[in-house]
MARZATI-94672 format. One line per field, with one value per residue: residue number from 1; x, y, z of N, C-alpha, C in turn; chain. Coordinates in nm, 3 decimals, padded with zeros to 5 digits. Atoms other than C-alpha are relative to their C-alpha. Example, Ala and Ser with C-alpha at 12.3 -4.5 7.8 and 13.67 -1.06 7.14 Angstrom:
2
i <- (1; 2)
nc1 <- (00.089; -00.082)
nc2 <- (-00.119; -00.119)
nc3 <- (00.000; -00.006)
cac1 <- (01.230; 01.367)
cac2 <- (-00.450; -00.106)
cac3 <- (00.780; 00.714)
cc1 <- (00.090; -00.077)
cc2 <- (00.120; 00.109)
cc3 <- (00.000; 00.073)
ch <- (A; A)
***
This chain:
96
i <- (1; 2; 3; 4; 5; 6; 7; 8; 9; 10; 11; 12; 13; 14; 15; 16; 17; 18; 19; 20; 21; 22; 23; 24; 25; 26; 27; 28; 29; 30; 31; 32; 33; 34; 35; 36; 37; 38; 39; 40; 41; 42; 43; 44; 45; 46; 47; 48; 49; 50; 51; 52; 53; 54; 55; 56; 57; 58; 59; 60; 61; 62; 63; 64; 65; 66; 67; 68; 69; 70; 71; 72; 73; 74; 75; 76; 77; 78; 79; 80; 81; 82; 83; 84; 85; 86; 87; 88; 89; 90; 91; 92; 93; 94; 95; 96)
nc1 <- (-00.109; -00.005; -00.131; -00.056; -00.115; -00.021; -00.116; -00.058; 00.002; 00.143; 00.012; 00.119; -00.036; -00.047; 00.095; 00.027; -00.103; -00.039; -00.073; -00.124; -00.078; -00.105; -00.075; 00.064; -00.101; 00.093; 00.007; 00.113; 00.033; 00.068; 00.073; 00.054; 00.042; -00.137; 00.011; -00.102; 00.024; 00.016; 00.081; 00.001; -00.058; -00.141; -00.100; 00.010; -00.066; -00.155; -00.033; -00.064; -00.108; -00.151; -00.041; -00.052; -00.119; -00.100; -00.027; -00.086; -00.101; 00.050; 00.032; 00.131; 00.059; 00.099; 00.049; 00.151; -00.007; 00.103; -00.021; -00.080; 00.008; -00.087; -00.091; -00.033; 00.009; -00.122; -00.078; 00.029; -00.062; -00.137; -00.111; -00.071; 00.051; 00.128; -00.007; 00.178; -00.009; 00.167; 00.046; 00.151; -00.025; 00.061; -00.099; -00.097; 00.010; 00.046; -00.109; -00.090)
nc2 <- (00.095; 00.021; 00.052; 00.151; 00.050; 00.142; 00.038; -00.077; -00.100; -00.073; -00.105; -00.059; -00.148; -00.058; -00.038; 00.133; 00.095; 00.185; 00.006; 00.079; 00.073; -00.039; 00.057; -00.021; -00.064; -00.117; -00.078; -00.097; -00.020; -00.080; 00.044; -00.148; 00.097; 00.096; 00.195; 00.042; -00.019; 00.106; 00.139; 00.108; 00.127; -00.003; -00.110; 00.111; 00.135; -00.008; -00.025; 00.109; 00.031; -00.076; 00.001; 00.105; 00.006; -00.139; 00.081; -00.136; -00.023; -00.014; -00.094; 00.042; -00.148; 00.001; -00.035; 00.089; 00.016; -00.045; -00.074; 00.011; 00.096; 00.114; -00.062; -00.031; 00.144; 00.062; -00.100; 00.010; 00.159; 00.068; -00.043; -00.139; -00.162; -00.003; -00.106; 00.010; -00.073; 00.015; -00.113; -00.076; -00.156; -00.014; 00.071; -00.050; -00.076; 00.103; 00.022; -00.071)
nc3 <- (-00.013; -00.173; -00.021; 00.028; -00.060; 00.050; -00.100; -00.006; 00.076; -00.019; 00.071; -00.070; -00.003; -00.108; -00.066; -00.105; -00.114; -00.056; -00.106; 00.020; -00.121; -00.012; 00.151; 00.122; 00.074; 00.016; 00.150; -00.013; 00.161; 00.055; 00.124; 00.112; 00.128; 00.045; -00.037; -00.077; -00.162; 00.011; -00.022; 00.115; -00.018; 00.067; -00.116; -00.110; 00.036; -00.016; -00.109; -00.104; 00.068; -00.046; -00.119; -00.018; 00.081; -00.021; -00.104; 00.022; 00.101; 00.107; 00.077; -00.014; 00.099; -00.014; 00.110; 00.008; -00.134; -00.092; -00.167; -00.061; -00.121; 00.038; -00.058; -00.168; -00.083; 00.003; -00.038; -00.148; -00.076; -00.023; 00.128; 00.003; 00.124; 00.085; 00.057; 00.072; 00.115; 00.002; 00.092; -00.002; -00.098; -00.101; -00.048; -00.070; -00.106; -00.112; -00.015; -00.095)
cac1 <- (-12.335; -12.281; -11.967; -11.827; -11.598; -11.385; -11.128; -10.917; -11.017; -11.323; -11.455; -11.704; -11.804; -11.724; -12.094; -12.085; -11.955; -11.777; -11.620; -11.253; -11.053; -10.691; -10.613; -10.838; -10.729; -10.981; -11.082; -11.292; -11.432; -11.683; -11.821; -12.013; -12.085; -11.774; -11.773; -11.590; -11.731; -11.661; -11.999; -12.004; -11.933; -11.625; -11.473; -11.565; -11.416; -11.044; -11.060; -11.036; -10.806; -10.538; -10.624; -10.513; -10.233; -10.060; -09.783; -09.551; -09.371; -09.559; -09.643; -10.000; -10.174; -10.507; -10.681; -10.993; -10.969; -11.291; -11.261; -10.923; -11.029; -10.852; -10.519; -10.572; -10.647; -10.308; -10.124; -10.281; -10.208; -09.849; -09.783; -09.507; -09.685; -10.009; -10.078; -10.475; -10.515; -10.881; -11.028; -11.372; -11.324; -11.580; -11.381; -11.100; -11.143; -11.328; -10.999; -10.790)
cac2 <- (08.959; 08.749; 08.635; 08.337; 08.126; 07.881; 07.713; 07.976; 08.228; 08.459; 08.684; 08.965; 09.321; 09.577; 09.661; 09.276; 09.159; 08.848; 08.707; 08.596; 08.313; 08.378; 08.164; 08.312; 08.506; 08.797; 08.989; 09.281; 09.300; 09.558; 09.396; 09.647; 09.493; 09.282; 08.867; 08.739; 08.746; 08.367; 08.232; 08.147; 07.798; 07.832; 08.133; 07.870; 07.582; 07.786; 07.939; 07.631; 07.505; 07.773; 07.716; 07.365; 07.443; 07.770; 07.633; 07.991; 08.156; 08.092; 08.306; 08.332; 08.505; 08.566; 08.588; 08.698; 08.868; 09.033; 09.177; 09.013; 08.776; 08.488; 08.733; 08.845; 08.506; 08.400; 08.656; 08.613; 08.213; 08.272; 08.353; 08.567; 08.780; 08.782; 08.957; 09.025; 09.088; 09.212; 09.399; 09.535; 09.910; 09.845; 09.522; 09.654; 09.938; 09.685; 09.531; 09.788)
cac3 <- (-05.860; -05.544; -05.380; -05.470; -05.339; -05.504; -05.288; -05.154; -05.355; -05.253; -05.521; -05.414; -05.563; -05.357; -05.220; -05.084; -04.752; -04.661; -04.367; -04.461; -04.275; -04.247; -04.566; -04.802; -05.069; -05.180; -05.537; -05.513; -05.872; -06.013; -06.316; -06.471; -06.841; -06.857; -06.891; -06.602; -06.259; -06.246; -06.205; -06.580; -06.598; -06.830; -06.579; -06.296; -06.439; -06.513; -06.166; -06.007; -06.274; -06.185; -05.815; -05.837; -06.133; -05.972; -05.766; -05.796; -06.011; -06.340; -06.622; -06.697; -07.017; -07.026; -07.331; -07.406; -07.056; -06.989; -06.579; -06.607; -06.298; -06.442; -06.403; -06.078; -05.930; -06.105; -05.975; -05.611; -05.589; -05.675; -06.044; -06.115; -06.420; -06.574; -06.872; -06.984; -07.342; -07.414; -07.738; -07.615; -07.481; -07.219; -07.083; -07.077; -06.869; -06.595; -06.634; -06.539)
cc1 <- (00.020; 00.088; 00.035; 00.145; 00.001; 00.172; 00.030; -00.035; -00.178; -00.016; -00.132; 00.006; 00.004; -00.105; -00.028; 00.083; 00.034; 00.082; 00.052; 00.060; 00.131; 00.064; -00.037; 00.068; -00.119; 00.060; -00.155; -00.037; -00.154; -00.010; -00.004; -00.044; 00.094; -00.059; 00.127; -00.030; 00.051; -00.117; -00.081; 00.082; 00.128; 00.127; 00.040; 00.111; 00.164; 00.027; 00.038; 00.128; 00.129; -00.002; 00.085; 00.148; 00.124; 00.095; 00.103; 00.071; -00.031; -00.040; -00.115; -00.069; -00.161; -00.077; -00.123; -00.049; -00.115; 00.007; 00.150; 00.022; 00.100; 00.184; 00.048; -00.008; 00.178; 00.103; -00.028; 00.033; 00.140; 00.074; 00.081; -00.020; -00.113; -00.027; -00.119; 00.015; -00.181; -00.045; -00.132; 00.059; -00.080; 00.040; 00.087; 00.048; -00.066; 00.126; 00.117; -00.054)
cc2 <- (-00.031; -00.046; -00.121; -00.046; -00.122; -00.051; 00.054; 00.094; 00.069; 00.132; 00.050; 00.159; 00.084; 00.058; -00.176; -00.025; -00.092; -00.023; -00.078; -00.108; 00.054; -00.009; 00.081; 00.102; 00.090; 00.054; 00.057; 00.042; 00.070; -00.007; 00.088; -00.134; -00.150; -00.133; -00.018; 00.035; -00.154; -00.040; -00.038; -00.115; -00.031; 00.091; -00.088; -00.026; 00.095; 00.035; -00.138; -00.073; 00.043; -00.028; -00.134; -00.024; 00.110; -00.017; 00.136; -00.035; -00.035; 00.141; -00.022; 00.082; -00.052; 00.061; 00.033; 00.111; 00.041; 00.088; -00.062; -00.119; -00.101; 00.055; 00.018; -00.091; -00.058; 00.071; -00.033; -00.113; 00.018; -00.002; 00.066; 00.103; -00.088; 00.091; -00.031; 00.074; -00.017; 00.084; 00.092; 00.120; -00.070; -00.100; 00.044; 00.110; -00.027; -00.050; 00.078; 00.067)
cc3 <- (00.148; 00.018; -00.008; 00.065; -00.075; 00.058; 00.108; -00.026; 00.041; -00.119; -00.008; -00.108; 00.078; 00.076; 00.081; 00.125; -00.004; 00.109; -00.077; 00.130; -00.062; -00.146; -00.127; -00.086; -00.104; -00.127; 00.008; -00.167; -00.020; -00.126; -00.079; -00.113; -00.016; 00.030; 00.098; 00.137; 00.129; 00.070; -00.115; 00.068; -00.068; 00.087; 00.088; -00.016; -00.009; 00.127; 00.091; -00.083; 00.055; 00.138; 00.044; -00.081; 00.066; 00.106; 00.028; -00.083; -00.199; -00.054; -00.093; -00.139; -00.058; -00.138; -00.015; 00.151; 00.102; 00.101; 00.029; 00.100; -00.019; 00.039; 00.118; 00.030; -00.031; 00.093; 00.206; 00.076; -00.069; -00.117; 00.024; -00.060; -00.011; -00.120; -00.084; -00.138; -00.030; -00.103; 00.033; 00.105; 00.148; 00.135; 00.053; 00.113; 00.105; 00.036; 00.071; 00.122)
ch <- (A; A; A; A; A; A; A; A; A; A; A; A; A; A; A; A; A; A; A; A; A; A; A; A; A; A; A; A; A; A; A; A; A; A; A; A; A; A; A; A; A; A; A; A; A; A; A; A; A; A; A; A; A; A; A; A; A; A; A; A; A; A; A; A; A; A; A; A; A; A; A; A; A; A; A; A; A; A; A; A; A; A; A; A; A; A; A; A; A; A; A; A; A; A; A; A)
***
């Protein structure tokens, strides 16, 4: 997995480097099996969604949630909650 950047938002696992600018807004994610690193094209596509929808103070629920990412990103541009709901054991504990 390689670091991505979408907007604002840099998302790296934690054996990758990246140089941040001041703005950026960082997610250290350790995959493992889980869906959700966003560089599916459906992860993609909501990450920038929320980066352009998340203005603060929303409440965000993540279905489905995989690594979560979709959460944390809300949570990082400015939601007020997030709340990942995920059935696969192996997910969910990526998640938390």
């Amino acid at each position: 997995v390689r670091p991505l950047r979408i907007g604002r938002l840099v998302i790296r696992p934690s054996w990758e480097p990246v140089t941040l600018d001041s703005r950026d807004i960082e997610i250290i994610l350790d995959p493992k099996q889980a869906f959700g690193t966003g560089h599916h094209a459906t992860t993609r596509m909501m990450l920038e969604w929320l980066h352009e929808e998340i203005h603060g103070g929303e409440a965000v629920l993540d279905v489905g949630a995989g690594s979560a990412i979709l959460a944390m990103a809300a949570v990082k541009l400015g939601a007020a909650s997030a709340i990942g709901v995920e059935s696969d054991p192996v997910a969910a504990e990526c998640a938390r």
